[in-house]
Every structure is written in C-alpha cells, then in structure tokens.
C-alpha positions as CSV (number, residue, x, y, z in Angstrom):
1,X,43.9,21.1,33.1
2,X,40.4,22.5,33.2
3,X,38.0,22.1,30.4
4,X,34.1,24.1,29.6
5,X,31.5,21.8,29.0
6,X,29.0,22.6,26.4
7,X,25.8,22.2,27.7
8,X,25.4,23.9,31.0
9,X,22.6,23.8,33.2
10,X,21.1,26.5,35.7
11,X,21.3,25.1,39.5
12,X,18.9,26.8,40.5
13,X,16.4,25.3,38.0
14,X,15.0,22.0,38.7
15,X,15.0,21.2,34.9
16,X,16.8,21.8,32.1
17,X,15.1,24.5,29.4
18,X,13.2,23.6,26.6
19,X,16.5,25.0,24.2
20,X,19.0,22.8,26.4
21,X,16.7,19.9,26.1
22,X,16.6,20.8,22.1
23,X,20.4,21.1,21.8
24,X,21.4,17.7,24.1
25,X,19.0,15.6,21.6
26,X,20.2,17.2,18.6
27,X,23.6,16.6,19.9
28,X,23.0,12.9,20.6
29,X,21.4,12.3,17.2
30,X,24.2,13.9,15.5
31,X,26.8,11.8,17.3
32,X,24.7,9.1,16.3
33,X,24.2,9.0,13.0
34,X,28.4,10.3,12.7
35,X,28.3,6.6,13.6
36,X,26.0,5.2,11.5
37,X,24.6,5.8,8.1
38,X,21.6,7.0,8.0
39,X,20.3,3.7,6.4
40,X,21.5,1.6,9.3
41,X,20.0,4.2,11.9
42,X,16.4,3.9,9.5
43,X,16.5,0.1,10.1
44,X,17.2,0.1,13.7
45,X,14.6,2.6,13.9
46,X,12.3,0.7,12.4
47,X,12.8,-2.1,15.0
48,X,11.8,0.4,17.6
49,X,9.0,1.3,15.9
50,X,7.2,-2.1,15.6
51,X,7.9,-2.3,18.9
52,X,6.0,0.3,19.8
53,X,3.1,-0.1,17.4
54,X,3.3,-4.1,18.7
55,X,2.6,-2.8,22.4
56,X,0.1,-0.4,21.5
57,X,-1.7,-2.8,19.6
58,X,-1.3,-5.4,22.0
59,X,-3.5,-2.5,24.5
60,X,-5.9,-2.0,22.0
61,X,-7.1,-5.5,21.2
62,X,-7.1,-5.8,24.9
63,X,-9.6,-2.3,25.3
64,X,-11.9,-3.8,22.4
65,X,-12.4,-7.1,24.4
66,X,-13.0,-5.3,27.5
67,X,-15.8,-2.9,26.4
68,X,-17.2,-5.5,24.4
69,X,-17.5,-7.5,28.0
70,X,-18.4,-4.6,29.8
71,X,-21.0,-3.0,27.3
72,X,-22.9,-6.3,25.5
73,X,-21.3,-9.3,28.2
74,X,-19.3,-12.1,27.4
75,X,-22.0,-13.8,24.8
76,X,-24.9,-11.6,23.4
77,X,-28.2,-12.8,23.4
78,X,-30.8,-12.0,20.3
79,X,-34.0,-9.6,21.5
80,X,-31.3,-8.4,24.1
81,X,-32.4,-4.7,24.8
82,X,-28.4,-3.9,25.0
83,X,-28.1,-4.7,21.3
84,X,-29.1,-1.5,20.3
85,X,-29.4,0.4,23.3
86,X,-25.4,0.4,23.5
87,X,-24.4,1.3,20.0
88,X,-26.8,4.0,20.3
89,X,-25.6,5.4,23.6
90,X,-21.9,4.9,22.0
91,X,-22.1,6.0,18.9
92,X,-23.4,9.6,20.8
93,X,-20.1,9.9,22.9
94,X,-18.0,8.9,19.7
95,X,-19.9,11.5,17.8
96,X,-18.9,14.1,20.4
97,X,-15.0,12.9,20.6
98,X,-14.8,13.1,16.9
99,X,-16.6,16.4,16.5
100,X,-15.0,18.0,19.1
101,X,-11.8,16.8,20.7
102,X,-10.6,14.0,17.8
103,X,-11.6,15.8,14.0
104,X,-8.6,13.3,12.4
105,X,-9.9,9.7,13.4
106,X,-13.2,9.3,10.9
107,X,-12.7,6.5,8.7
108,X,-11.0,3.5,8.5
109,X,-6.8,5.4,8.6
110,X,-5.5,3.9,5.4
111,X,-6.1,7.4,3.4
112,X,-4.9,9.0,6.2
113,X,-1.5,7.0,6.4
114,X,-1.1,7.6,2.4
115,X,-2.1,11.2,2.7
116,X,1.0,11.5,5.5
117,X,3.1,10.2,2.7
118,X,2.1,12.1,-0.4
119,X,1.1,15.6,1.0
120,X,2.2,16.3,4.7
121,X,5.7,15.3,4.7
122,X,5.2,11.8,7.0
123,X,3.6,14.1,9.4
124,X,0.4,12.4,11.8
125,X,-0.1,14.3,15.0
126,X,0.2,11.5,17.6
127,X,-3.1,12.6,19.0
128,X,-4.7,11.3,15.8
129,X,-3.1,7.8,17.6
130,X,-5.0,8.3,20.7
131,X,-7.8,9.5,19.2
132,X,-8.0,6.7,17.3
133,X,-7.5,4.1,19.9
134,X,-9.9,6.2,22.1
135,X,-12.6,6.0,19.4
136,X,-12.5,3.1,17.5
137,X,-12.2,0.7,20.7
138,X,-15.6,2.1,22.0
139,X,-17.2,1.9,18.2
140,X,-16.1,-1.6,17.6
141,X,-16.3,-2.3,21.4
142,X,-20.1,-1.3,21.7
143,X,-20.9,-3.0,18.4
144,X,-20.3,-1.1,15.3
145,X,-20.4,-3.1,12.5
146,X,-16.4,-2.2,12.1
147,X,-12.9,-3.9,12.2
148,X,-9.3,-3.5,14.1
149,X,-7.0,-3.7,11.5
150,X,-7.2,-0.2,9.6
151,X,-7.2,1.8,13.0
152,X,-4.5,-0.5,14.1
153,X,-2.6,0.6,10.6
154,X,-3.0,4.7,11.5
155,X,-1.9,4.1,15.2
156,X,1.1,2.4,13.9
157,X,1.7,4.9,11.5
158,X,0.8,7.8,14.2
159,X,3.5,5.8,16.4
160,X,6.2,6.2,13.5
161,X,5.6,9.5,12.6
162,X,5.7,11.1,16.2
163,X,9.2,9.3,16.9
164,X,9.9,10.3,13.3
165,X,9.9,13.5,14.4
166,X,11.9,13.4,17.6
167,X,14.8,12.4,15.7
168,X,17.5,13.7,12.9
169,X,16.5,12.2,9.9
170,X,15.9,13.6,6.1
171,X,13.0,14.5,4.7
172,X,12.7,11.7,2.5
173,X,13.1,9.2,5.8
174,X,10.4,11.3,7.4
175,X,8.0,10.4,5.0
176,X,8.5,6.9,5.1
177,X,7.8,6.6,8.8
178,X,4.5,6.7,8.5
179,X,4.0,3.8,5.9
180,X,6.9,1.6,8.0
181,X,4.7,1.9,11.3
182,X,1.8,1.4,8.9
183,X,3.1,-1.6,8.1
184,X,3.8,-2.7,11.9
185,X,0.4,-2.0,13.2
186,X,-1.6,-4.0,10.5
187,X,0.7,-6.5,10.8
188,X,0.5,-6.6,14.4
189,X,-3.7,-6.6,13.8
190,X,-3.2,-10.0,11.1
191,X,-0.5,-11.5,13.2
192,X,0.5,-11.7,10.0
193,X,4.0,-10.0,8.7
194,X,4.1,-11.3,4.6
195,X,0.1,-9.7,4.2
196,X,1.0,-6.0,5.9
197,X,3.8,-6.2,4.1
198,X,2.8,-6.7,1.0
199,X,-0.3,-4.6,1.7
200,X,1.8,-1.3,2.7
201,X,3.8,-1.7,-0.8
202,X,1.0,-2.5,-2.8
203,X,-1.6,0.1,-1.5
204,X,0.3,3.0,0.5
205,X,4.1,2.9,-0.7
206,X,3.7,1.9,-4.1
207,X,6.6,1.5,-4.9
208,X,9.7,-0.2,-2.9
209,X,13.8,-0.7,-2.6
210,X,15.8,-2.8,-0.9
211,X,15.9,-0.1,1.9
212,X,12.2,0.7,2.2
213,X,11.8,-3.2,2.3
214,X,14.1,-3.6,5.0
215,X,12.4,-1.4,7.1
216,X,8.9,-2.5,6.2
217,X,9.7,-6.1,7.4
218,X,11.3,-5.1,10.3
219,X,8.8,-3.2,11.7
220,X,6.4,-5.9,10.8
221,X,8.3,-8.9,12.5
222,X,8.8,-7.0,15.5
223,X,5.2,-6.0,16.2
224,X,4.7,-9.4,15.4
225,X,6.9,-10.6,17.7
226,X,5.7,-8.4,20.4
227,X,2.1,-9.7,19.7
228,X,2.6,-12.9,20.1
229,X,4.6,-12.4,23.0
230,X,1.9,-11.3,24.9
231,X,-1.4,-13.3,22.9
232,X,0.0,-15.9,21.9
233,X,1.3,-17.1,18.2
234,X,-2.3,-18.8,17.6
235,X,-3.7,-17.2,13.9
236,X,-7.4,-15.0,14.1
237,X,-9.4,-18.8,13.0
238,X,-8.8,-22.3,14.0
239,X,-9.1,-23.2,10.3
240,X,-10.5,-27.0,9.7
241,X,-8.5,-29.0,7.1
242,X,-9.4,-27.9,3.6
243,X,-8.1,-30.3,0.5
244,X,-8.1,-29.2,-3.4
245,X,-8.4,-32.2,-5.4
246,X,-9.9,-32.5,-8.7
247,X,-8.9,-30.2,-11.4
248,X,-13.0,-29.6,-12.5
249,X,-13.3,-27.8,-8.8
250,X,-11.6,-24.5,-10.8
251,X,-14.4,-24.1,-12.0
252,X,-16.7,-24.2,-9.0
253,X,-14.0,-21.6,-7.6
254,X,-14.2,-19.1,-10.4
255,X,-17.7,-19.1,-9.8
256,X,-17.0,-17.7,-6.2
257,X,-14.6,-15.3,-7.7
258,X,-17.5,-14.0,-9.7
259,X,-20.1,-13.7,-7.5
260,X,-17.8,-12.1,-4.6
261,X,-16.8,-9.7,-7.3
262,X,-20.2,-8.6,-7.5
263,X,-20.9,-8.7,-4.1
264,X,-17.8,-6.5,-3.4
265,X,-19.0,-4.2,-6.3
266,X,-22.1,-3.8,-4.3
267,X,-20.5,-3.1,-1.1
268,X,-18.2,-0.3,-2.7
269,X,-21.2,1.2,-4.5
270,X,-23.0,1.3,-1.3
271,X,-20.6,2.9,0.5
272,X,-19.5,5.7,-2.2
273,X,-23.4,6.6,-2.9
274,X,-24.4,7.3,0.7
275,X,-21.4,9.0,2.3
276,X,-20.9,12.2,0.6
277,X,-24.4,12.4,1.2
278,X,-24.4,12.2,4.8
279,X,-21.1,14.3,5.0
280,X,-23.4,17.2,3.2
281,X,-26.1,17.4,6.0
282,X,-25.7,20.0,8.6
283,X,-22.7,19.7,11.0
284,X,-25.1,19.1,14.1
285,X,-26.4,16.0,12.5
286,X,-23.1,14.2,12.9
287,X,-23.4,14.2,16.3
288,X,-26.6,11.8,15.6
289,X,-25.0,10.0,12.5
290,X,-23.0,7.3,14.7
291,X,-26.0,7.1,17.6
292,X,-28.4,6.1,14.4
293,X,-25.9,4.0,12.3
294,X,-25.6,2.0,16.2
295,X,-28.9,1.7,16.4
296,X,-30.0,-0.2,13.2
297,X,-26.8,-2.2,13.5
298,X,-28.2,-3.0,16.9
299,X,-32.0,-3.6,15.3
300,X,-30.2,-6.2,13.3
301,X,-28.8,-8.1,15.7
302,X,-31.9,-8.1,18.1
303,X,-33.8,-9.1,15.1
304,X,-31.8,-12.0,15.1
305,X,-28.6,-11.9,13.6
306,X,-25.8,-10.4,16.5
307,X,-23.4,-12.0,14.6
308,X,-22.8,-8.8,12.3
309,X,-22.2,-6.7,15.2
310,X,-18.4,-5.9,16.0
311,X,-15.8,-7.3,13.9
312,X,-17.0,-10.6,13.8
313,X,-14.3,-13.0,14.1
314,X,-16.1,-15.9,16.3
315,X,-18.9,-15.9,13.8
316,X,-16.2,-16.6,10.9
317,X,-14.7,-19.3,12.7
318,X,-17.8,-20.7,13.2
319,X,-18.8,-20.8,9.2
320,X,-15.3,-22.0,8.6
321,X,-16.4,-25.0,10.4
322,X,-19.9,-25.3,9.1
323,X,-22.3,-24.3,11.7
324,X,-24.5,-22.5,9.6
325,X,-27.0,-23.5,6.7
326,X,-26.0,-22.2,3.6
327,X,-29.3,-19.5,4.1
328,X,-28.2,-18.4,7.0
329,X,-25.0,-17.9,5.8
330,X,-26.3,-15.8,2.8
331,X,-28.2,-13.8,4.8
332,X,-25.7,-13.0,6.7
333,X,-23.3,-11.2,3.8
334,X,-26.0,-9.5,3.1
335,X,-26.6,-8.1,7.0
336,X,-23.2,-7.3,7.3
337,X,-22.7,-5.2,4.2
338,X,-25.4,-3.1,5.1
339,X,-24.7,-2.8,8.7
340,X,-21.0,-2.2,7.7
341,X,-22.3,0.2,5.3
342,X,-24.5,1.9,8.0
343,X,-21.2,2.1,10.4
344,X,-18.8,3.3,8.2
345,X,-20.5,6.4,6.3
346,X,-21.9,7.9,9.8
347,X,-18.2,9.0,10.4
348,X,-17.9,6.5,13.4
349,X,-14.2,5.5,13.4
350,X,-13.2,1.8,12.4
351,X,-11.9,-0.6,9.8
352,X,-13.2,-2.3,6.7
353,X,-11.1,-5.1,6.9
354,X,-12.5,-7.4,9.1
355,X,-15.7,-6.5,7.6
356,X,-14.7,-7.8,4.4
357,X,-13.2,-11.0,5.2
358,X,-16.5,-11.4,7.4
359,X,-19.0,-10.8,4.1
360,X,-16.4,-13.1,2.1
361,X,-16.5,-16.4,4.4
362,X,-20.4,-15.9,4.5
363,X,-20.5,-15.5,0.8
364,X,-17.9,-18.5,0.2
365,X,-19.5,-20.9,2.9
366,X,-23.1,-20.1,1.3
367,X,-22.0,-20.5,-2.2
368,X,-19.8,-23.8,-1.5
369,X,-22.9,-25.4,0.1
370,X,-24.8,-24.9,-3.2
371,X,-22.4,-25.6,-5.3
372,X,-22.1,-29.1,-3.6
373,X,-25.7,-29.6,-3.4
374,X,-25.8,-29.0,-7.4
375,X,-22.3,-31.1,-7.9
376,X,-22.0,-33.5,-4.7
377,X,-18.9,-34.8,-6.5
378,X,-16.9,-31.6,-5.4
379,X,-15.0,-32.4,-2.3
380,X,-14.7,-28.5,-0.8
381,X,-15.7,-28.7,2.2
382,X,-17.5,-25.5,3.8
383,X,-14.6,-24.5,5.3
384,X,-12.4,-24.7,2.2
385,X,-14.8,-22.3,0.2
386,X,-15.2,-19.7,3.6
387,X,-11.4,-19.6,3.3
388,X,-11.2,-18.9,0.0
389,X,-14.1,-16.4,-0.2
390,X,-12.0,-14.3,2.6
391,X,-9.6,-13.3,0.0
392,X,-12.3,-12.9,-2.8
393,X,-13.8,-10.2,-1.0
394,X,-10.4,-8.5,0.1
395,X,-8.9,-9.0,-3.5
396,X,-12.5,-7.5,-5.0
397,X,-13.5,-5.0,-2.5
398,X,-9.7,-3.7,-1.1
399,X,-8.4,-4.3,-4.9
400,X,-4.8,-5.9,-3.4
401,X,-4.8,-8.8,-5.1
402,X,-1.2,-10.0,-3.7
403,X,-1.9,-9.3,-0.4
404,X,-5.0,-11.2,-0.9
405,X,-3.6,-14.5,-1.7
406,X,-0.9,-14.5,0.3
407,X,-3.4,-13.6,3.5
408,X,-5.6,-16.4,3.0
409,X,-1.9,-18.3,2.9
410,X,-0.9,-16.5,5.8
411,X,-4.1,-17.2,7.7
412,X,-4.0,-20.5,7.2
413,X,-0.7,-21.9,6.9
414,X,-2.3,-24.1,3.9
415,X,-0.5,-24.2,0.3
416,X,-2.9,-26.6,-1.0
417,X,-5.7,-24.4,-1.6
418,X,-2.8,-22.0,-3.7
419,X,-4.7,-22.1,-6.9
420,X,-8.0,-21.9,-5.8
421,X,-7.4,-19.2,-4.1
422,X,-5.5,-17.7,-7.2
423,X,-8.0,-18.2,-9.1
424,X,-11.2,-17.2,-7.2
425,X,-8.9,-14.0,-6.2
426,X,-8.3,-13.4,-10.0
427,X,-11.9,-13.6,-10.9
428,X,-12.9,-11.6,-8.2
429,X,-10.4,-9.2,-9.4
430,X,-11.0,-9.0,-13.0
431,X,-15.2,-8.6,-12.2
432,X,-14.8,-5.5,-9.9
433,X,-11.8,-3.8,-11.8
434,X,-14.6,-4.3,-15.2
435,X,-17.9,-2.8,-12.9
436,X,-16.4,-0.3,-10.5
437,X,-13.9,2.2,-11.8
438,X,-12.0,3.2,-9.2
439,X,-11.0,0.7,-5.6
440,X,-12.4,2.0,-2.5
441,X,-9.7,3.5,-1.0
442,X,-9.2,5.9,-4.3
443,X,-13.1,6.5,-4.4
444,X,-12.8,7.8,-0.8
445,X,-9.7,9.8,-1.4
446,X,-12.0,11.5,-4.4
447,X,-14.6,12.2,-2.5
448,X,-12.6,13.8,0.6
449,X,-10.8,16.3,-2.4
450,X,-7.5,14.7,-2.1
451,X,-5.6,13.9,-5.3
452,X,-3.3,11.1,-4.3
453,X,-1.9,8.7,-6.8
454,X,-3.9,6.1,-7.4
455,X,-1.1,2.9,-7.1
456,X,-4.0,0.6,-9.3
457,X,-3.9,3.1,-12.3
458,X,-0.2,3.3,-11.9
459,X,0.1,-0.5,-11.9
460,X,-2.2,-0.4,-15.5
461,X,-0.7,2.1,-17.1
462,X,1.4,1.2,-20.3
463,X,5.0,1.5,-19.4
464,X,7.0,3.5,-22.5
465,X,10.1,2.2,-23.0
466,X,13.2,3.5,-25.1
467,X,12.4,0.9,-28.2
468,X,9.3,2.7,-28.5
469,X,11.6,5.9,-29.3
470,X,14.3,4.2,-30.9
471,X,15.4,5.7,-34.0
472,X,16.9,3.8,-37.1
473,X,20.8,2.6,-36.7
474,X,22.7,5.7,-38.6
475,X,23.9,4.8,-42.3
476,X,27.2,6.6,-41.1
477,X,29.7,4.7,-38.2
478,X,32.9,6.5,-38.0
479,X,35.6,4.1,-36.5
480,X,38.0,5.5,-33.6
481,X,40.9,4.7,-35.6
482,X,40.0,6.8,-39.4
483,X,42.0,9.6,-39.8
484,X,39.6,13.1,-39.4
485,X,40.4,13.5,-43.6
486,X,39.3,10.1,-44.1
487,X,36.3,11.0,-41.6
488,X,35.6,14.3,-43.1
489,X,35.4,12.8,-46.9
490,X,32.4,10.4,-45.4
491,X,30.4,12.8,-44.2
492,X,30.7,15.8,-46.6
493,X,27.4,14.7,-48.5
494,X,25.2,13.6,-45.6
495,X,22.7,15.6,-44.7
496,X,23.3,14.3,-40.9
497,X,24.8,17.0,-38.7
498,X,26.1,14.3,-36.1
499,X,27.8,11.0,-36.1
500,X,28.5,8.0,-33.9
501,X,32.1,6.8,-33.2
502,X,32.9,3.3,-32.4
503,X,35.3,3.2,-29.8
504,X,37.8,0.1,-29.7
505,X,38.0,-2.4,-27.8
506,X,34.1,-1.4,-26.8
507,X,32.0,2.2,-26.4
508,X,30.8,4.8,-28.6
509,X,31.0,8.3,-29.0
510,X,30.0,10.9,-30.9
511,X,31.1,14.0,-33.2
512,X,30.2,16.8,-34.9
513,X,30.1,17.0,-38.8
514,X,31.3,20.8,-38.8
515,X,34.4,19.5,-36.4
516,X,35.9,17.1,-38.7
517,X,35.5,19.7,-41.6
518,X,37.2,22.4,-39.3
519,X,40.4,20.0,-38.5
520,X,40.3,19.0,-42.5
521,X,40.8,22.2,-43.4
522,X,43.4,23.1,-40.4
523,X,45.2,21.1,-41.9
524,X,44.8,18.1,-38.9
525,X,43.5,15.9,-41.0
526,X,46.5,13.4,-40.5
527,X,45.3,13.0,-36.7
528,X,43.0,10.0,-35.9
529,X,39.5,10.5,-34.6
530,X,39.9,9.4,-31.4
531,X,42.2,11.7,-31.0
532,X,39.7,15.0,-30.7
533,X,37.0,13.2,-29.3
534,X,36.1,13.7,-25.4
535,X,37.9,11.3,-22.8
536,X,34.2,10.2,-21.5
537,X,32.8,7.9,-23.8
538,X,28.5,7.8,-24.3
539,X,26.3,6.4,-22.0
540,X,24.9,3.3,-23.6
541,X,21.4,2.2,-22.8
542,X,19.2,-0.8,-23.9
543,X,15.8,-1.5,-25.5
544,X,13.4,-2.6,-23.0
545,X,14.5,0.3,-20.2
546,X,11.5,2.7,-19.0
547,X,11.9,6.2,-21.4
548,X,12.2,8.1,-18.3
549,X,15.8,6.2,-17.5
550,X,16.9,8.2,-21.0
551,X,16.0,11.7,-20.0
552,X,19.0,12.3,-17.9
553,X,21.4,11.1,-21.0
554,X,19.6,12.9,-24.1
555,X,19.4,16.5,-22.0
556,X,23.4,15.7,-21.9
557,X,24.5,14.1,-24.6
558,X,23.0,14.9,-28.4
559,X,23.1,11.3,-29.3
560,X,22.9,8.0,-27.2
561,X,23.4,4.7,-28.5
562,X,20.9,1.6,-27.9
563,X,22.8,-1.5,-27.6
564,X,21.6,-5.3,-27.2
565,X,22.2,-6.7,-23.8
566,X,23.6,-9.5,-25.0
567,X,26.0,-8.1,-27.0
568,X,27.0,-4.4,-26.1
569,X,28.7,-4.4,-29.4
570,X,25.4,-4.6,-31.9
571,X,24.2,-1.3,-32.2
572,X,20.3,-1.8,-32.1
573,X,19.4,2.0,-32.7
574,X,19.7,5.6,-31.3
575,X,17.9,8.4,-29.2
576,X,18.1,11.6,-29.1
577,X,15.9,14.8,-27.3
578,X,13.6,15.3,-29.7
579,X,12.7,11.3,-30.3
580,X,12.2,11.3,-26.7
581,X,10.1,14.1,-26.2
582,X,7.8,13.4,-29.3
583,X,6.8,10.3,-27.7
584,X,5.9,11.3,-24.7
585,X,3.6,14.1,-27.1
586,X,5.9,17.0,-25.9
587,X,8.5,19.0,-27.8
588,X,11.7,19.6,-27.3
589,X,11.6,23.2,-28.7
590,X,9.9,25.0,-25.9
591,X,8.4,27.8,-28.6
C-alpha cells in the first residue's frame, strides 16, 4: 500500500522554498493548537517568551557592564578627561544609528510597547530589539544619564511580538504579546516579578483576566528565573536594616511624599518643556543632540559629581548606607534630574527608571538627615528614608502607585516599612496628580501625536452604574398564574404600554398591553398568562453593575428587571433603552 505525502520537496534543491517552509509551519501550528486550546498554547508561549527576553536581558546587562569598563574603566575618577570626552564621542555614533539605521529606539520603549497594543496590532519589528540593545548599551554604557529597565521592557516586548508572529494565533493573542514580553524584560531588568507585573497591568494593559494574568506572570517568573540563573538571585541594593517604630514618624514620611512630589513635578516639567523643542530643530542637529547632551552629563561628573553618570545603582547603594552628607545628597537629585533631563530629550535611547529611583534615594537620604537633625527622636535611619524615597519618586514621577509600593517591597524584602512607604507613596501621589495634569508617559504620547488611552484618566473616571438609570418599580406586576381576562381588566386604564410578569417559583418576564387585549377579545381570555408568554424568561441584572453590562439586554429585550442580590425576588427597579441612553446623554431615537 503506497501512500502521497503532502509536502514534497525538490532533490535537487538544497532547501526547501520559502512556500514549503510557510505550509510545514502552518501545518505544525495547526496540529498544535487541534491539541490544545489556544489559551493553553498562549501560556506555554508565554514561558518561552520570558525565556527569551530572560537571555537577552541577561546579554544586555552584561554589554552595559562591558562598555562601561571598556569606555570610562572599572572606577571613574572626577577631572577624568574620559568623563565627557566618551559621552561625547558616543552620543555621535548613537546619533548616527538612530538617524539612520535604528529610527524606532528613541526614548525610553514603554510608549512604544503600548503603542504595539493600541494601534499596530502587537506588531514591533524585531529590529527595533536590536536596535535597542545596540543603542542603549552604548548610551548607558558611555555614560548617559539613563537606565536599563525601559529598554529592557521594548526588547522583551520586540522578543514577543517577533515569535508572536511566527506562530498561529488570533488577533486579539497577537496583541497581547507585546505587553506579556513587556512584562518579562522589566521584570528580568528589577529581578523583580510582582513590580513588572503589576507595572504592565497598571500602565500598558490596563486592564486584566485571569488569562492575560496567567501569561503576564509567566513570562515574568521565567525571565526571572533565567536571570538569576546566570547573575545570581542577589536584589539591585544590599539594603541595610530599616525599622518603622513610632507612629509620629508618619508624619516625617508624608513630608518626603510631598517634597518628592514636587521634585517629580519638576522633573516631568523639565522633560515636557524642552523636548518638543529640540525635536523641532533641523533634522541635522540630531545628529549633535546626543554628542551635546553627553557632554554636559560628562561636565557634571568632571566637575565633581560622576555619580549621575550611567544608571547609577553603586551610588544608590552607597546613600542607602549613608555615605553621603545630607548636601551632598541634595545636590545630587538635583544633578541627576538635569543630566537625566539633558539625556533623555536629545533622543539618545535609554530608560527613566533607574533615573528615578536614583533622584528618589538622594531626595529621601537628604530629607531623612534633616528631618533627624530637626527631630533626633525619629529613629529612620538614612537608609530607611533612601528606600522609601525610591518609590516616592516612581509613584510621583511614573504615576504607578501599586507598582510603586510593592517595588520598594520587592526590592527590599522588608514589610516593616509597609505604611511608610504607603503613605510617602500616597502623598507623592496626590501632590503630582494636583500640579501636573497628565503622567509622563501620557505627556510623551501627546507630544509624539499618538492618542492612546490614558489608563490614569480611565482609573478616575466615575464609573455609571445601572442604579444611576434605574427607573421606579412599575405600579402594575402581572403574576404568571392570572388569567389574560383578569390581566387585561388591570391594565385597560394604564397609560403603560408594557408590563412585567412574575414568573413562579423565580424570573420575570414581560408583555405587551395590546396582547392581552387581543386574546381578551379572541375570546382566550380563560388561558393563564404564562401560557402566551415566551419560553425564555428576562435577563435579570442588579444595581451596582457598570451601565455598559445592560446595553446588550435593553437593545433585546424592551424591559429588564433590577433585582437585589440578596434576594432575586425584590424587584428594586427597571431599565429600559431610552433610560439607558439618556444617561449616558445620548438618545435612543437616532432622528
């Protein structure tokens, strides 16, 4: 017995064509997912995809380390002539790459990442990965006044989206690849799975199920996993022990809040002033834009402060265990916003995360040390108040407040300091949301003529629910049971069109006034209600449900009861089309 085999290949080519190649893959997928659900393939996808973003992460932290040695040396010296001779001479090659070979890698990658979501189907060229990698390693390498973590976020998400689209998934799984790698690569960048997590959700997704959690957290765990395989499972600081004690210290703490909302006010302001302004000069200037923004970052640091250069993590560990004078360490929030400043709007490619948890720990250290000289009764130590002003500055200047908190958690593995850092975090919060209208990441989105949802407005917004169109219960209740003469009789004199039935043991229903006077005068009047009604009873929805769960129900059914939860039997009200539409200010007559 002799059978055909359905993909054939040409002997005398050495490889199979492009369309055989096509066909085998499709046919492998689709004999894949004939086995499993598409959700189960998603997940073990995701796996793969942390993987991936772990390892590339793994090379990237590894290329930042290396040019940092190779360009500045191991420990770089103050009045150094490298200082700002390398950005310079960096910043004129990233110019180049970015102007002429990478045109998608400006900017930190979390607009990017929410962009691939929201407008091009999940789609990231995977050159925008190497690119990235390319780019930002030599920015942040040389000295750049930048971070890992956002470029570590778009590689992920690059990762995801390019084995997104190697394989037979929907449209709707597409777009979620880039978030899910997203999620991997900044977790992999933290070594911290619960803050990328939470940070995807709360800034990029928006929004989340039990499937687009799944995958979120696997991704996460496995880059993790990978990470630590190969660096080790020690967090970004060696954080010193930090106490909360006394009640009163609140107060020193909302302070912090308050003054890192200001300072992150001032940083955001900084940033949306000069950038479109810079983006507006001539295109041959940004070629120059990184070479100069490398070269004052450098000035700094030969001036005296090389601390601000790169993305700073030593110099934070070093505050966190109080190696710096409280001026110094004020002086240094200040350097580092302006450097970071500098970096970011020439276009050179990098992250504005580690810069923030940098300006924070300054800010905190200084403003603990003064707060102790004032009160020397408060038993925060340096490192305590560095800690908490990481996550002032992320919940003030990113505008995550979850991810925030549980960072600072994450970071340092310390649930003492919980309310502190609540409620510095909350302050900080509440200060910036009251003197900057819109979060960074939306402000940058405006500026580059996106319109993306902005998750913080959508998170503020007053949620309608169906109470808030809920009309009065009906004077008339028909019972299942009445006969249609005894029916008809009720209803002769209202001015009501429709009525609700109460169906036995529970459900409603509902009929039409002009029915019950048709069967009267058929002469059908002996037949009982529930007789003529439809076999399906109503839907039945409750108060506190968003309006939009009732739009389905009132474009099919004229009437819909609103019951109480707990007891379906106590009719609380109705809805019908037009109460809905009238509150949300529309119509339901389209003339």
């Amino acid at each position: 017995m002799s059978s055909s085999p359905i993909i054939t290949r040409d002997s005398s080519s050495p490889e199979q064509s492009p369309v055989v190649r096509v066909r085998l893959r499709q046919s492998l997928f689709s004999t894949f997912e004939g086995v499993f659900h598409e959700e189960i393939f998603f997940l073990i996808l995701s796996v793969f995809i942390g993987i991936f973003a772990g390892l590339a992460v793994v090379c990237f932290r590894l290329a930042i380390d290396w040019t940092h040695l190779a360009l500045l040396g191991p420990l770089p010296q103050s009045h150094s002539w490298r200082l700002f001779a390398v950005p310079a001479v960096a910043g004129l090659l990233v110019g180049a790459l970015v102007l002429h070979v990478f045109p998608g890698v400006r900017g930190s990658g979390v607009n990017q990442t929410k962009s691939a979501l929201y407008i091009f189907n999940g789609v990231i060229p995977f050159r925008t990965a190497v690119g990235k990698f390319i780019c930002a390693a030599i920015s942040i390498g040389s000295g750049q006044s930048l971070g890992p973590e956002d470029p570590s976020l778009q590689i992920g998400a690059s990762i995801a989206s390019a084995l997104g689209r190697h394989v037979n998934i929907s449209r709707e799984k597409l777009r979620l690849m880039a978030p899910v790698g997203a999620a991997a690569g900044l977790a992999a960048a933290f070594n911290a799975p619960i803050s990328a997590v939470l940070f995807v959700i709360e800034e990029v997704i928006g929004r989340w199920s039990a499937g687009i959690l799944g995958s979120v957290v696997l991704a996460a765990v496995a880059s993790v996993v990978v990470v630590r395989s190969f660096l080790g499972s020690e967090p970004l600081f060696r954080i010193p022990v930090t106490a909360f004690k006394r009640p009163s210290e609140l107060f020193a703490y909302v302070v912090l809040g308050v003054v890192g909302g200001v300072a992150s006010v001032a940083f955001a302001k900084s940033i949306g002033y000069l950038r479109p302004r810079l983006k507006a000069l001539p295109r041959w200037t940004q070629y120059f834009q990184p070479a100069i923004a490398g070269l004052l970052v450098g000035l700094i640091g030969f001036l005296g402060a090389p601390q601000v250069m790169g993305a700073g993590y030593d110099s934070m560990d070093q505050a966190m265990h109080g190696q710096y004078v409280w001026k110094f360490l004020a002086l240094l929030a200040l350097l580092k916003i302006v450097a970071t400043t500098l970096s970011f709007v020439s276009g050179t490619p990098g992250g504005m995360f580690a810069p923030a948890l940098f300006v924070g720990a300054m800010l905190g250290g200084a403003v603990g040390d003064i707060e102790r000289l004032i009160f020397p009764h408060f038993a925060g130590s340096t490192g305590t108040y560095a800690l908490v002003g990481m996550g002032v500055l992320f919940a003030g200047f990113i505008r995550v407040p979850m991810t925030s908190v549980f960072m600072v958690l994450e970071v340092s593995g310390n649930y003492e300091i919980i309310v502190p850092v609540i409620v510095a975090n909350a302050a900080s919060y509440l200060v910036s949301r009251s003197m900057q209208a819109f979060p960074i990441f939306d402000l940058l989105t405006r500026q580059d003529g996106l319109i993306l949802p902005s998750l913080e407005e959508e998170r503020e917004e007053t949620i309608l629910r169906i109470e808030d169109a809920l009309l009065p219960v009906p004077k008339i209740i028909l019972n299942a049971q009445d006969y249609v003469d005894a029916g008809a009789r009720r209803v002769q004199d209202s001015i009501d069109s429709l009525f609700l039935v109460r169906l036995h043991p529970s459900g409603w229903s509902v009929i039409a006034r002009d029915q019950l006077q048709r069967l009267f005068r058929e002469g059908k009047g002996e037949l009982t209600i529930a007789s003529v009604l439809p076999a399906k009873p109503l839907p039945s929805l409750y108060p506190d449900l968003p309006l939009d769960s009732a739009i389905r129900c009132v474009n099919s059914y004229p009437l819909v009861p609103v019951v109480n939860r707990a007891d379906f039997r106590k009719l609380e009200g109705v809805i019908s089309r037009d109460s809905v539409f009238k509150k949300y200010g529309a119509t339901s007559d389209p003339k």
